[in-house]
C-alpha positions as CSV (number, residue, x, y, z in Angstrom):
1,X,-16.3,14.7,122.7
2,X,-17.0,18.7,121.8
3,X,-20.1,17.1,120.1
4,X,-22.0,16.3,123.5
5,X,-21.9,19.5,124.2
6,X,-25.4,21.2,125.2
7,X,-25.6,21.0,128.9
8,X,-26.1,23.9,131.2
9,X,-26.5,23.5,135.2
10,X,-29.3,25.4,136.0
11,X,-28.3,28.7,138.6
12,X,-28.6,27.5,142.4
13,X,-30.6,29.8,144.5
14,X,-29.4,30.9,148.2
15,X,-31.5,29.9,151.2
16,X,-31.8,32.6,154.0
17,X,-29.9,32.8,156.1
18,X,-31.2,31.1,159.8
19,X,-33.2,32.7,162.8
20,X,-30.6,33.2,165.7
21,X,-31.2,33.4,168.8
22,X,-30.1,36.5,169.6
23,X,-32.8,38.6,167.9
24,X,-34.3,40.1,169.8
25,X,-38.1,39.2,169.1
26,X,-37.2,35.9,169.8
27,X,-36.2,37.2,173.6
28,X,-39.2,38.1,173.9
29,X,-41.4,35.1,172.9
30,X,-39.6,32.8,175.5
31,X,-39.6,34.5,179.1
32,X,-36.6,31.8,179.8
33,X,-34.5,34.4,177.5
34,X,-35.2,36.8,180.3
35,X,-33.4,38.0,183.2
36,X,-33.9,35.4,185.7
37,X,-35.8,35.7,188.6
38,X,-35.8,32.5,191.2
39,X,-38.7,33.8,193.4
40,X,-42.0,34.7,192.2
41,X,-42.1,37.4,195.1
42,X,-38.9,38.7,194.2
43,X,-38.3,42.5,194.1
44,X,-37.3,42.9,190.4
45,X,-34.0,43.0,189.6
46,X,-31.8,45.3,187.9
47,X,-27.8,45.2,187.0
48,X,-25.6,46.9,188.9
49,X,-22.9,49.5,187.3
50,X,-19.9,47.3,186.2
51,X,-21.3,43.5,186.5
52,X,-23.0,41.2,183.8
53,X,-25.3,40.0,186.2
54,X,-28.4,41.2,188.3
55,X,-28.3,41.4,191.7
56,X,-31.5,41.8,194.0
57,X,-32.1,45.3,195.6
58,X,-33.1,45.4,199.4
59,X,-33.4,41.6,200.6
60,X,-31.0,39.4,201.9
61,X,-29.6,37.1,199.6
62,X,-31.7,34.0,199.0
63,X,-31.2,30.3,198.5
64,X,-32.4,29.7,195.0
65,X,-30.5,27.9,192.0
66,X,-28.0,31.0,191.3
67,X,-27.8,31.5,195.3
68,X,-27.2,28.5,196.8
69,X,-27.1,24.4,196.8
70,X,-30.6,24.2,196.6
71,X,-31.1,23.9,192.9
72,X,-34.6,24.9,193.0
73,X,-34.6,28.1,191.7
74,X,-34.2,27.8,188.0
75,X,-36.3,24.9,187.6
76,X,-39.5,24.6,186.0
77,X,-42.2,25.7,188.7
78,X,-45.7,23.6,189.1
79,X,-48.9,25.0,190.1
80,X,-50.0,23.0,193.6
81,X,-53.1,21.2,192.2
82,X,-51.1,19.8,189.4
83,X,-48.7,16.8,189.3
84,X,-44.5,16.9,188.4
85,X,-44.0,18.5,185.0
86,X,-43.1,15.7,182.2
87,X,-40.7,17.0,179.2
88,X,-42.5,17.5,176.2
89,X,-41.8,16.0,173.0
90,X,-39.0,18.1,170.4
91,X,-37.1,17.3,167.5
92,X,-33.9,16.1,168.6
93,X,-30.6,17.7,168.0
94,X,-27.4,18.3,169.6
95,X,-27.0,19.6,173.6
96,X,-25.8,23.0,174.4
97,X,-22.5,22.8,176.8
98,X,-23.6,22.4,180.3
99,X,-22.0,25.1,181.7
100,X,-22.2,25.1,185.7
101,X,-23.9,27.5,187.7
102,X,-22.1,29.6,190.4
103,X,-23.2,28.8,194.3
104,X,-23.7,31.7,196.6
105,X,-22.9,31.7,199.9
106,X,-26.0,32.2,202.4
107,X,-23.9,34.8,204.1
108,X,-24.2,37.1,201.0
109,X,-20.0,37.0,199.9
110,X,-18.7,36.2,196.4
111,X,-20.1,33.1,194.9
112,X,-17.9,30.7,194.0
113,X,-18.0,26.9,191.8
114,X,-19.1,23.4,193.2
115,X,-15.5,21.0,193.4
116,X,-17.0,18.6,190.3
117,X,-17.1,21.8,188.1
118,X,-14.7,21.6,184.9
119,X,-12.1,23.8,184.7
120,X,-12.4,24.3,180.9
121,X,-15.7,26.0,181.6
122,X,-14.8,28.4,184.4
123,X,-14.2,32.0,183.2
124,X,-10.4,32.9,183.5
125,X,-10.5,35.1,186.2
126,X,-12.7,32.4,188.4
127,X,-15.8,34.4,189.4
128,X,-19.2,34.0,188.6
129,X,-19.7,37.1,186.9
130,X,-17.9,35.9,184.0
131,X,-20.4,33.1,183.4
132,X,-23.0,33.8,180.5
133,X,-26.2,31.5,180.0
134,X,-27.0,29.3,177.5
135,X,-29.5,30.1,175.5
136,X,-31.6,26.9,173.4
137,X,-32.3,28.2,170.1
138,X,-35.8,27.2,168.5
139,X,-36.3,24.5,166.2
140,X,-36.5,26.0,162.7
141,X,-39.5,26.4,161.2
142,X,-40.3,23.1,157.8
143,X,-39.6,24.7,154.8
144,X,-43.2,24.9,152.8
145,X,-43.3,22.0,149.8
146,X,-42.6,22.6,146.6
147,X,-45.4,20.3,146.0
148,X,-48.0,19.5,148.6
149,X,-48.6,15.9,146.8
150,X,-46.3,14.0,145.4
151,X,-47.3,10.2,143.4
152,X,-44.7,8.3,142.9
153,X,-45.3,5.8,140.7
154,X,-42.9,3.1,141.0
155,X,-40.9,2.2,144.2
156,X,-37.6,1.1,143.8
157,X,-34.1,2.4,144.4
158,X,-34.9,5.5,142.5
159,X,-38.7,6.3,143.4
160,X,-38.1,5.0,146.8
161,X,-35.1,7.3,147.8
162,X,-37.2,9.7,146.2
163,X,-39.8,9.4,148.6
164,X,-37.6,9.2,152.0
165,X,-35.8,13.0,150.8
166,X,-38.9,13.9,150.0
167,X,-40.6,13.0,153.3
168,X,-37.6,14.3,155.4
169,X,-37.4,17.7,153.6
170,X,-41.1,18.2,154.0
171,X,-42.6,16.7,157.1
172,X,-45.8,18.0,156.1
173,X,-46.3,17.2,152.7
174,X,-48.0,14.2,151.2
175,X,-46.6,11.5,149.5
176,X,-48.4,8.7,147.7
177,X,-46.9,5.4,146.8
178,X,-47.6,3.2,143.6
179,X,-46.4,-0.4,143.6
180,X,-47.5,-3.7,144.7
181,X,-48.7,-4.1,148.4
182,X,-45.7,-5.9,149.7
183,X,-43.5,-3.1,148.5
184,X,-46.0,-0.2,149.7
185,X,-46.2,-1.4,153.0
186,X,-42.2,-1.8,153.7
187,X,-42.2,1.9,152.0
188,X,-44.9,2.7,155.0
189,X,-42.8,1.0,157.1
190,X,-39.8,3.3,156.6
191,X,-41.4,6.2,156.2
192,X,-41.1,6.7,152.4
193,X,-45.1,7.2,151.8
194,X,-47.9,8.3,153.5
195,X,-50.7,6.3,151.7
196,X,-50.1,3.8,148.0
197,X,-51.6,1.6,146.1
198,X,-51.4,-0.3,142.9
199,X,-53.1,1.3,141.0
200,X,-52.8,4.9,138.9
201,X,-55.9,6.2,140.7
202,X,-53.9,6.6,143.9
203,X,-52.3,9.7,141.6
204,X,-55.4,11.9,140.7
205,X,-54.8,14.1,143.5
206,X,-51.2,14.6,142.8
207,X,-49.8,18.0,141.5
208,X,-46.0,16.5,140.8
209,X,-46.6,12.8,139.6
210,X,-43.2,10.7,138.9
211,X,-42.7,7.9,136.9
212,X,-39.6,5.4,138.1
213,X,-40.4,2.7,136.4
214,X,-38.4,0.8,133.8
215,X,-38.3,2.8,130.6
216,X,-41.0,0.9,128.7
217,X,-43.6,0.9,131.5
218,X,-42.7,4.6,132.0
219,X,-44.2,5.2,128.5
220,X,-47.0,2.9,129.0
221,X,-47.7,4.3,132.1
222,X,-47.5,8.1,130.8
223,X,-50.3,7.4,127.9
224,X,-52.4,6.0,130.8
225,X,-52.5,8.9,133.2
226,X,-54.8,11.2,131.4
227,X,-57.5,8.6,132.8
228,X,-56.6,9.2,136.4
229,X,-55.6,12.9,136.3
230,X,-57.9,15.5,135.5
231,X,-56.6,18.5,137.7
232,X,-53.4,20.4,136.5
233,X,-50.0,18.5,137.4
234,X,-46.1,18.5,136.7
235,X,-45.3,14.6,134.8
236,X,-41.5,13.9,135.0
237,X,-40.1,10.5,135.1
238,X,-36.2,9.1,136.0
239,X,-35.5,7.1,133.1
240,X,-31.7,6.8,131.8
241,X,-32.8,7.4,128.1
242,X,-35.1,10.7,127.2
243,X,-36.2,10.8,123.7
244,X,-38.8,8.1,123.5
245,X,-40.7,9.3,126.3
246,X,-40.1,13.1,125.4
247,X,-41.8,11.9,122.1
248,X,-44.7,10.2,124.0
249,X,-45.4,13.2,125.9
250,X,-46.3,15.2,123.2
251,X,-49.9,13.4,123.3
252,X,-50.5,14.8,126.9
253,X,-53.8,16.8,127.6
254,X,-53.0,20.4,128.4
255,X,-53.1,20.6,132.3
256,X,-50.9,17.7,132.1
257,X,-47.4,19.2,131.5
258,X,-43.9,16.3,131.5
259,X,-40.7,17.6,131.8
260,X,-38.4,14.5,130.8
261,X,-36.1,13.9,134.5
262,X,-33.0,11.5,135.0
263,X,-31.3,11.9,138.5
264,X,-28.0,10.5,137.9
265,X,-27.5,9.1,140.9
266,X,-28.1,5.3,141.7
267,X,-26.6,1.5,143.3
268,X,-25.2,-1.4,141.6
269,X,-28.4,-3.7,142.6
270,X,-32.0,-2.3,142.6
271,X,-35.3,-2.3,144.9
272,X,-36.7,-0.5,147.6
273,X,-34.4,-2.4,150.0
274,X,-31.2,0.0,148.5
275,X,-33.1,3.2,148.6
276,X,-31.7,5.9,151.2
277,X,-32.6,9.8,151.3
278,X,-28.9,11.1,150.6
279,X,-28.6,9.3,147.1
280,X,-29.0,12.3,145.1
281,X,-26.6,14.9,147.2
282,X,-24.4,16.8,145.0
283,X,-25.5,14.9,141.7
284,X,-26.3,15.6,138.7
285,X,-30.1,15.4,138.2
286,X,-30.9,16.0,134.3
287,X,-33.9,17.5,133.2
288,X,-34.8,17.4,129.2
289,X,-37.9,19.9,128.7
290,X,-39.2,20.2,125.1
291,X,-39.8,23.7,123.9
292,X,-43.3,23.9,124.6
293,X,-43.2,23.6,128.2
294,X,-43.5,26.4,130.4
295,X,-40.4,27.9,132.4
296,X,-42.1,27.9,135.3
297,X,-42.9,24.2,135.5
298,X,-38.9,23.6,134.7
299,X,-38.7,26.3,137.4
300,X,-40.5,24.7,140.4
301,X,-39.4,21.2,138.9
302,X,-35.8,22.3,139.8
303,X,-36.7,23.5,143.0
304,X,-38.0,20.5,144.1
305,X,-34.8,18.7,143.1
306,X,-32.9,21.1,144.8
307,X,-34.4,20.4,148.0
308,X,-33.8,16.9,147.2
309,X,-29.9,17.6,147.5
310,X,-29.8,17.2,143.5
311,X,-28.0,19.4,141.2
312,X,-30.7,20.1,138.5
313,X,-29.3,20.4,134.6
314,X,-31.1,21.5,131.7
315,X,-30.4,20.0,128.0
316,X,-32.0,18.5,125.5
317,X,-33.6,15.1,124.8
318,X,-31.0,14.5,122.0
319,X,-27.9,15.6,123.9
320,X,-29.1,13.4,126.8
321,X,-28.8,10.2,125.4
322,X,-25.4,11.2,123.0
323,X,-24.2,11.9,127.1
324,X,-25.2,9.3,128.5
325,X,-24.2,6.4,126.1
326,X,-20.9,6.8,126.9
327,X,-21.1,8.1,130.5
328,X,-23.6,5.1,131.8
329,X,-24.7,2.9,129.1
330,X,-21.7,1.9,127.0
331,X,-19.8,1.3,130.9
332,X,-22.5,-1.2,132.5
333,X,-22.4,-3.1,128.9
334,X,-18.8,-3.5,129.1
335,X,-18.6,-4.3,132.7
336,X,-21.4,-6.9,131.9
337,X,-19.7,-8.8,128.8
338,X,-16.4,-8.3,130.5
339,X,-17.7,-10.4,133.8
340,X,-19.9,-12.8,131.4
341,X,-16.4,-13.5,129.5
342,X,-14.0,-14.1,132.6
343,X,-16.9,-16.4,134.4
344,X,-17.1,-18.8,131.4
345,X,-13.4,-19.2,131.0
346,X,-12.7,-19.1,134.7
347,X,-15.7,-21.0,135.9
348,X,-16.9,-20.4,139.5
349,X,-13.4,-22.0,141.0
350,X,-11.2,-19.7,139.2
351,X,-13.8,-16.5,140.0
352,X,-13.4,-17.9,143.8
353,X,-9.3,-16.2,143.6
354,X,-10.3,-12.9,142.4
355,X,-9.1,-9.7,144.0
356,X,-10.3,-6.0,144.3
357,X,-9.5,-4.8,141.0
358,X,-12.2,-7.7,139.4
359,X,-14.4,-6.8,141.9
360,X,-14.6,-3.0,141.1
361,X,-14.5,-3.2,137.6
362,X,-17.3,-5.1,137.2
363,X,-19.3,-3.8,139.9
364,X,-22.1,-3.0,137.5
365,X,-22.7,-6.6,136.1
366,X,-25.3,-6.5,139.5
367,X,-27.0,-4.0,137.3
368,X,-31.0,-5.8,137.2
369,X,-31.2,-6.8,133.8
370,X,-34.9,-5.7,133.2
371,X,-33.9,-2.0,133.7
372,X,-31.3,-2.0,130.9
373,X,-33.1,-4.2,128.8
374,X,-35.7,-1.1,128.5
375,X,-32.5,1.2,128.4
376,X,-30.4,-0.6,125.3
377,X,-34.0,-0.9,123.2
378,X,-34.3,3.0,123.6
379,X,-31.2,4.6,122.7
380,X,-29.5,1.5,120.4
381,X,-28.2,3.8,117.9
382,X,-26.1,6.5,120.2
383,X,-25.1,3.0,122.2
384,X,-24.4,0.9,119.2
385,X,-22.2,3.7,118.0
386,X,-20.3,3.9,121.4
387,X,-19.7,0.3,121.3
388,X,-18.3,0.8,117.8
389,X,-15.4,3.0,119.3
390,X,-14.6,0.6,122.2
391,X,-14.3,-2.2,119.9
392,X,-11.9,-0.5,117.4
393,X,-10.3,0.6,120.6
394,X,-9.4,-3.1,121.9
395,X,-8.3,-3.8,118.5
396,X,-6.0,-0.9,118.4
397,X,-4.6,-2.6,121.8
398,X,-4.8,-6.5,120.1
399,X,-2.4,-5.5,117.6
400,X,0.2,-4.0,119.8
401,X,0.6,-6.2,122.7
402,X,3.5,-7.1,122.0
403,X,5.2,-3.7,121.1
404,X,3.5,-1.6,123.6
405,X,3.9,1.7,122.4
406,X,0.3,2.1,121.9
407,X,-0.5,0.5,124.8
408,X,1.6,2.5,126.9
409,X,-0.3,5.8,125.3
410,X,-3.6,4.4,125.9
411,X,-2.9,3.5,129.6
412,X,-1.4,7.0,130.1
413,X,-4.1,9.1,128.5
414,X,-6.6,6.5,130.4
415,X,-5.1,7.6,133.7
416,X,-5.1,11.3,133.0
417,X,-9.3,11.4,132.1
418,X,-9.3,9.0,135.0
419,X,-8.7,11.9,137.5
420,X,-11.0,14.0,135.8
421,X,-13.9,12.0,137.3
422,X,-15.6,13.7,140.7
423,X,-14.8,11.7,143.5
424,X,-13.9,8.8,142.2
């Protein structure tokens, strides 16, 4: 296989690191971060020598939240012309420990814990002073879009997960749906899209337009766009097959620039229904530029995949479809005769007995037929050739069923590349 080479992941970039809460500009943009003080006509207070906490100078000690039963004192105050406070709305995410709060005597002595307290949470030596406060840290800021609109043309399992990463990454960025209306509106439903259509001119706004398509209607749908887009915009597409529509890019206007995509990621069945925001985590997510196009647009394009939880690669049209013939194509054709062959000689009572091991090796015989239809018709030669060594493969293993010895190597040497597969 030393002849598939031409495959380079592209260099991952670090995020910073997060905003914590103990900087100290971020102290002073929330007073709660303060030292607390439970009266409003409180003496200001200042830490003794020795203790962690403040104590108040020249008063008796009072009855507020850190003094006493009360619990009034580090609550949220109201004015008096003004109704009870309600809680305002905030992203959710997961609770601080409630650590308890020490009660004060009202004769002034050592403050000490409430019976229903947890012992896990009490300092070691028991007194209050140990306690420390629990500080809420502030909801990160939404990282800025790699591109503030996004088309997707063509919802499905692809386009569709495409959309809900897209929309969960970047709260704030727009992206526009293009399918029919049933499909646009279940896409609204979920959250995948902010606006859609069926037709291309929902995309002449878009500075990243996708095509996830079929293969055929990708092309089709590439030598249409120059109609609809007239500003400057990143193409790319998701098809499993690269150098037909690498090809038909070439007749692109100028402000139009298509970078060949194939995020190899995906379900045995298809549709919008199967689509989920983590498909593309930690896979590969191809991306088959031709030598005219700009680094940058590469550059932003792998970015955005990033973002997306994909792992971008860069390699050639050619080198693409050598790859993925065997790693994809020649697989779901196998699995699909293989099933087509045991149902007709098994019929549908027979199939009804079938175990595990059927029913993961040909898993992708759910495959919709329309997509690899499209798939087969574009890369036939590098697939016909694969096909050619699977089938003098089975022969090999025909003529020695009875011996086994080659049988025994095959099985072995099957098992070792087995393990070789991530995750399997």
């Amino acid at each position: 296989m030393a002849a598939l080479g031409g495959i380079h992941p592209c260099r991952r970039q670090h995020e910073r690191d997060a905003l914590r809460a103990r900087h100290p500009h971020l102290r002073e943009l929330h007073a709660q971060h303060a030292r607390h003080l439970g009266d409003s006509g409180r003496a200001e207070a200042e830490p003794p020598a020795g203790a962690r906490r403040s104590e108040p100078r020249h008063r008796t000690a009072g009855q507020g939240c850190a003094d006493g039963a009360c619990g009034g004192g580090g609550g949220r105050g109201r004015p008096a012309d003004r109704g009870a406070l309600r809680s305002g709305s905030r992203a959710e995410r997961r609770r601080a420990v409630d650590v308890p709060q020490p009660v004060r005597p009202p004769h002034g002595g050592a403050a000490h814990h409430r019976a229903r307290d947890r012992a896990e949470h009490l300092p070691r030596n028991r007194r209050a002073e140990g306690l420390g406060r629990v500080i809420p840290l502030t909801p990160a800021k939404p990282p800025a879009p790699v591109f503030e609109r996004v088309a997707i043309v063509g919802f499905g399992l692809i386009g569709g997960s495409i959309g809900l990463a897209a929309r969960a990454r970047w709260p704030t960025s727009l992206v526009i749906a293009v399918d029919n209306k049933a499909v646009i509106e279940e896409a609204m439903r979920r959250g995948a899209a902010d606006v859609g259509g069926d037709s291309l001119v929902m995309a002449g706004e878009a500075d990243l337009v996708i095509l996830a398509a079929p293969v055929l209607r990708n092309i089709a749908l590439l030598r249409d766009l120059p109609e609809y887009l007239e500003r400057p915009a990143i193409v790319t597409d998701v098809g499993s097959t690269k150098r037909a529509i690498v090809d038909a890019a070439r007749g692109l206007p100028s402000h139009l620039t298509f970078v060949g995509g194939h995020p190899f990621a995906g379900a045995a069945r298809g549709g919008f229904r199967f689509a989920q925001d983590a498909l593309f985590n930690a896979r590969p997510w191809f991306l088959t530029p031709a030598d005219s196009v700009p680094g940058d647009a590469v550059q932003r394009l792998s970015d955005f995949i990033r973002e997306l939880g994909g792992e971008p690669v860069v390699t050639s049209a050619d080198a693409h479809d050598r790859l993925l013939a065997y790693l994809s194509h020649l697989p779901q054709l196998a699995a699909s005769a293989l099933m087509q062959v045991i149902g007709a000689a098994a019929g549908e009572d027979g199939v009804a007995f079938a175990g595990r091991g059927l029913s993961d090796t040909t898993r992708l015989a759910s495959s919709p037929p329309d997509i690899w239809r499209d798939i087969a018709s574009t890369n036939a030669d590098e697939i016909g050739a694969a096909l050619d060594v699977l089938i003098a493969q089975l022969q090999k293993l025909r003529g020695d069923l009875t011996a086994g010895n080659r049988l025994e190597e095959i099985f072995r040497e099957a098992a070792r590349w087995r393990e070789k597969i991530p995750n399997p």
